[in-house]
N, C-alpha and C positions, 0 to 999 in steps of 0.2 A: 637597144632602146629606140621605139622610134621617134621619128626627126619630127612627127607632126600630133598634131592632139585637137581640145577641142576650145574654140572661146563660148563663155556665157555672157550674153548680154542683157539687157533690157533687167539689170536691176536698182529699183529704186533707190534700198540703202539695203548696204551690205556692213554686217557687224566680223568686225574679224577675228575675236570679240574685243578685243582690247579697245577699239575706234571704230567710228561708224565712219562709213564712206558711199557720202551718197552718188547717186547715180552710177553706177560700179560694173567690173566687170570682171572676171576672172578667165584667165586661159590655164587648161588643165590638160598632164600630156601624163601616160602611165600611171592614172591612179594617184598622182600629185598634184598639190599647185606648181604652175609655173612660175605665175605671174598675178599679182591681187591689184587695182586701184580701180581711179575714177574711168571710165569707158573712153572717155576724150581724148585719155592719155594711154591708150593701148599702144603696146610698142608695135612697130611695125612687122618685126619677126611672126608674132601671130596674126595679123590681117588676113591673111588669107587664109585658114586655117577654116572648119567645117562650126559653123557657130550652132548655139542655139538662144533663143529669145525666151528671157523668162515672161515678160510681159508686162515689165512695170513691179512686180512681185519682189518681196526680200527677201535678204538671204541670211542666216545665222548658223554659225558650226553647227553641225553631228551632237546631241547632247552624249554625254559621258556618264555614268553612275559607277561611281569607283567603289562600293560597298554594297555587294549583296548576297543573299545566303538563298541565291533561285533554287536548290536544288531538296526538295522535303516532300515530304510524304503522310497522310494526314492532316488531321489542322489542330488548330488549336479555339474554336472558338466556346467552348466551354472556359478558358483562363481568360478570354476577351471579358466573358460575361461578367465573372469572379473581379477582376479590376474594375470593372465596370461598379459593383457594387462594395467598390473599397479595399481589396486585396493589395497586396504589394508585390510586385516583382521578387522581391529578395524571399517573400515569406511564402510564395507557388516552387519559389527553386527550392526551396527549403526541404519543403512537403512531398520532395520528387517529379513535381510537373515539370508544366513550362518547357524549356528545353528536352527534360528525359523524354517526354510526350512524343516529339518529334522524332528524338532518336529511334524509340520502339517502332515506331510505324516504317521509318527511314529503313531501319537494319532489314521487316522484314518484306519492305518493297523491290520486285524484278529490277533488276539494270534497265531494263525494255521501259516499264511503266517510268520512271523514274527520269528518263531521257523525252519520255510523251509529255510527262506532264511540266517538265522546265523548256521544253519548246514550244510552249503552250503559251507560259508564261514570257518567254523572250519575247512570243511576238506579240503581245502586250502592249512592253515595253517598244519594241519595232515600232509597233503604229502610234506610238506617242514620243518620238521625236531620239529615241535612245538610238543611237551608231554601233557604242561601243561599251561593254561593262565587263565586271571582274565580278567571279564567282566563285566564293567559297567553300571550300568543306563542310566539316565540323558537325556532323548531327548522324554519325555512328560509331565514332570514339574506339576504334578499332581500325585496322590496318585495312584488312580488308574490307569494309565500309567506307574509309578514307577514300581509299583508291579506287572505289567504285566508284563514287562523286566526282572526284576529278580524273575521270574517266569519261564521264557524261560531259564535264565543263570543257574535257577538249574535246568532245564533237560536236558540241555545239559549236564551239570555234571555228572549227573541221567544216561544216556544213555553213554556215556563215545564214545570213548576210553581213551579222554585225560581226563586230570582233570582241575577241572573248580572253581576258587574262584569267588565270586561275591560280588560287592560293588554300593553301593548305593551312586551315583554321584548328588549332587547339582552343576549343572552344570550352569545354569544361574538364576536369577528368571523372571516369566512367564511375560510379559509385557504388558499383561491386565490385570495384580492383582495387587493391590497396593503395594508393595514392601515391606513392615510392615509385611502383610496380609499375603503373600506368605512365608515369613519366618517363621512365628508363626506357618502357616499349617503344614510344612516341620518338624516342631521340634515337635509339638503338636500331629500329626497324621500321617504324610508319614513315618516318621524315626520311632517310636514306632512299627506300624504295620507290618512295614520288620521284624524285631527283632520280634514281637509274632510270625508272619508265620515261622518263622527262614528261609527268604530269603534273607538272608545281613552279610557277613562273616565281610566287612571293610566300612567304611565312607572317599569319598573323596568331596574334597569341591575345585571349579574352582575362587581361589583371583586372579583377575585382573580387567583391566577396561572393561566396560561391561558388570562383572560379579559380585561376591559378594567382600565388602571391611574385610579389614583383621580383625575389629573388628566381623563382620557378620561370620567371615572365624572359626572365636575363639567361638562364642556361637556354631556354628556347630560342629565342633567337641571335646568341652568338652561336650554338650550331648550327641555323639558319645562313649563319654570314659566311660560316666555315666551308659549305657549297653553291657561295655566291647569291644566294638568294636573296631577292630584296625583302626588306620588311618592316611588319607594320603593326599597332598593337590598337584592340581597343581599350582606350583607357579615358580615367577620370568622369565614368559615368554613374554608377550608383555612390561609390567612395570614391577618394582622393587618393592613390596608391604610387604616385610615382612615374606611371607608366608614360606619359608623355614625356618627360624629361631623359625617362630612359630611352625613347626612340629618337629623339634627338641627340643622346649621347652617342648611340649607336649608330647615326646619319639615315635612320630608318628613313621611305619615303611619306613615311603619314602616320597620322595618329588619330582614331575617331571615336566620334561622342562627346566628349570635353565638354559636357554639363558643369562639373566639377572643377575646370582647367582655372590656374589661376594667372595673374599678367607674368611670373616668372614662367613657368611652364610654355605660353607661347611664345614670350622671347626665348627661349631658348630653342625652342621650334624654329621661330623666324631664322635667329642664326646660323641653325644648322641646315636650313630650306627644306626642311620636312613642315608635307602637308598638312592643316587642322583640318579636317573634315568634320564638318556636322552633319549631323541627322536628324532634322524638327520632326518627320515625322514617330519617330519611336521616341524622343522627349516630350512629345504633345500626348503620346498617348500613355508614358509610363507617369506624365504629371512630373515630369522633373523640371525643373528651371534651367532658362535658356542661358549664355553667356550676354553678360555686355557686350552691346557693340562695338562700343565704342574703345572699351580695352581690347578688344580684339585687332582692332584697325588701327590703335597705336603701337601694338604691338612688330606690326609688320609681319606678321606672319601671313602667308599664302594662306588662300580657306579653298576649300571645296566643301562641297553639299552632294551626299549623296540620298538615292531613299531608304536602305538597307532594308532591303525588300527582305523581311523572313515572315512566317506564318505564326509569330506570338502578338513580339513588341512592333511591327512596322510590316501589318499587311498589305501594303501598295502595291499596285500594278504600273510605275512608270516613276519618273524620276518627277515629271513638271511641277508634279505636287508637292512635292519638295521643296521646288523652288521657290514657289507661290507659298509657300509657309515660312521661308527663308525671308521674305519680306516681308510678311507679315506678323512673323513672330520675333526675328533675330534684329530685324533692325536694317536689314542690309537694303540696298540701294538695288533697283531691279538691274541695272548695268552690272552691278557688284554680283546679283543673282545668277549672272548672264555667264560670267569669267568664273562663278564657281563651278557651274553643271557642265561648264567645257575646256578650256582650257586649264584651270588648276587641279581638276578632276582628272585628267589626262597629265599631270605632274605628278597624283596622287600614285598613280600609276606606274611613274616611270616611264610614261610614254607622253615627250613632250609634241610629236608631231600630228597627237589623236587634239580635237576639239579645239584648231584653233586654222583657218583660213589664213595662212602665210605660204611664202613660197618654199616647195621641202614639205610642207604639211601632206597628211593625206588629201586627199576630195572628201572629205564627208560634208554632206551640208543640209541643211533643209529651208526650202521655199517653203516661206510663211503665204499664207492666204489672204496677204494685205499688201501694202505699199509699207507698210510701218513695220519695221524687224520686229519690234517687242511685242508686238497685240499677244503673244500667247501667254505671255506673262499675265496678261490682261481678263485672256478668257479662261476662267476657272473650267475646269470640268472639258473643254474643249479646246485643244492645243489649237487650233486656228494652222495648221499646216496643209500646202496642198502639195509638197513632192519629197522624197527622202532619196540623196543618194551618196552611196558610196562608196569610197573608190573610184570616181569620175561615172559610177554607173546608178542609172533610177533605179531602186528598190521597189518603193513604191510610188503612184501615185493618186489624188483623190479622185482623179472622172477616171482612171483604168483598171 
């Protein structure tokens, strides 16, 4: 390891996110913090060290998106349209769209095209403030489709710049297999063989109507746990089924959507320190209601916000609009919006050292385009960012 690294100076207010600290400074040696506070107080160990000046600019974590399904093929804006004039979610899956939609185009897209067009989308996500996200399965319900996808999601990893978890979503079963038959595969041979490829960091399972029932929800991810995998369920979003409680039974690290959650299901979350994660933007657009927030936040449970970018319910390109609808629809405090998209997002994940500026942390971070950390919470439509790096290295920046 080497003995030297680099200091950043010249920032206004630096969010860690937890506290802001103004006039700040950070010294960074291998891709880690070293060292976080106010500049005055630099210890003397990095003084001489190769500085850079941000210039008055602030600083706020690598945003995180711990939920999303980047990997499709097709779209869907034909069931956009259908909701648009009234349809429901429950009554397009019904009728065979929606999801199957994406799977047929999915199953019969090249590995090649399918890796172009989620690197397309990463970098999106890249120029609007995202570090680091977790990418799903789920949308060819079949083995070899599975593993194609998280195929793609670790080279995108692979290739970087961000970093990339990848989980292997049961997201519906196939509805030309007999429902028995497609579960037994799932457990017997899709899930085993992710885990030999070591293409599968976490296991998440979609309990709703629909989808799988919450006993189906429970054989899925205790064989999930049986190969150490972490895991995470989406639950409590069209119905009430259980599925939160059950991810906190099981110490899952998250549980998303919770339209439906009620103040027992998050304490029992809080307790067992599994993630809530919301998603306003696919509750804004499936028309479901948001939770309180205020039972939320007595609850003590951890929240993260992700966008769960897929091509039905939550066609976004970046997580910020998430955020900015997390204030403005959930209730939540823009600081509160701050420690969801970073550091509890990066809990969501199991990865406490992504999205958060402490020392042991990665470097990820992004220079705002202001003296004021928050303005991009501020400017809709345009994150107000002028440099992304990570890993102690610039990605990008705005004048290069």
């Amino acid at each position: 390891m080497s003995n030297e690294g680099t200091q950043v100076k010249g920032i206004s207010e630096l969010f860690t996110p937890y506290e802001a600290v103004p006039n700040a400074a950070m010294a960074i040696v291998d891709g880690h913090v070293a060292w976080v506070g106010a500049e005055a107080a630099l210890p003397s160990a990095y003084a001489a060290w190769p500085s850079v000046d941000l210039g008055g600019n602030a600083v706020i974590p690598g945003l995180v998106d711990s939920h999303t399904h980047l990997i499709w093929a097709g779209d869907r804006l034909d069931e956009y349209l259908l909701r648009a004039r009234g349809a429901s979610y429950p009554e397009i899956l019904a009728a065979g769209k929606g999801i199957y939609e994406t799977v047929a185009a999915t199953r019969s897209a090249s590995e090649a095209s399918l890796l172009l067009s989620a690197r397309r989308r990463a970098g999106a996500f890249l120029r609007s403030g995202v570090t680091a996200l977790e990418i799903k399965s789920g949308y060819s319900l079949d083995t070899e489709g599975e593993l194609r996808m998280l195929r793609v999601a670790r080279q995108l990893g692979e290739e970087g710049p961000q970093r990339v978890t990848t989980t292997l979503l049961a997201h519906v079963p196939d509805k030309d297999v007999p429902r028995e038959t497609y579960l037994a595969t799932f457990l017997s041979e899709t899930l085993p063989e992710a885990v030999r490829l070591g293409l599968v960091d976490a296991v998440d399972v979609f309990c709703d109507e629909g989808a799988f029932t919450l006993t189906e929800t429970r054989r899925i991810l205790e064989a999930a746990l049986t190969y150490r995998l972490k895991i995470k369920a989406h639950a409590e979003q069209l119905t009430h089924t259980g599925a939160a409680r059950l991810v906190a039974e099981l110490g899952g690290v998250s549980a998303d959507h919770l339209e439906l959650a009620s103040a027992e299901d998050l304490g029992a979350m809080a307790a067992a320190g599994s993630v809530a994660t919301f998603l306003p933007v696919a509750a804004l657009l499936l028309r479901r209601g948001t939770p309180d927030w205020a039972t939320v936040r007595a609850s003590g449970v951890r929240v993260a916000v992700a966008s769960d970018h897929n091509p039905g319910s939550s066609p976004v390109y970046g997580l910020m609009l998430a955020l900015n609808l997390a204030v403005a629809t959930l209730g939540m405090s823009v600081e509160e919006a701050l420690v969801a998209g970073t550091a509890n997002a990066g809990l969501a994940l199991g990865q406490p050292t992504w999205g958060t500026l402490a020392p042991g942390s990665v470097a990820d971070y992004l220079v705002v385009d202001s003296p004021r950390a928050l303005t991009p919470f501020y400017t809709w439509g345009s994150p107000s960012l002028r440099e992304m790096v990570i890993g102690g290295n610039t990605v990008w920046r705005k004048d290069g």
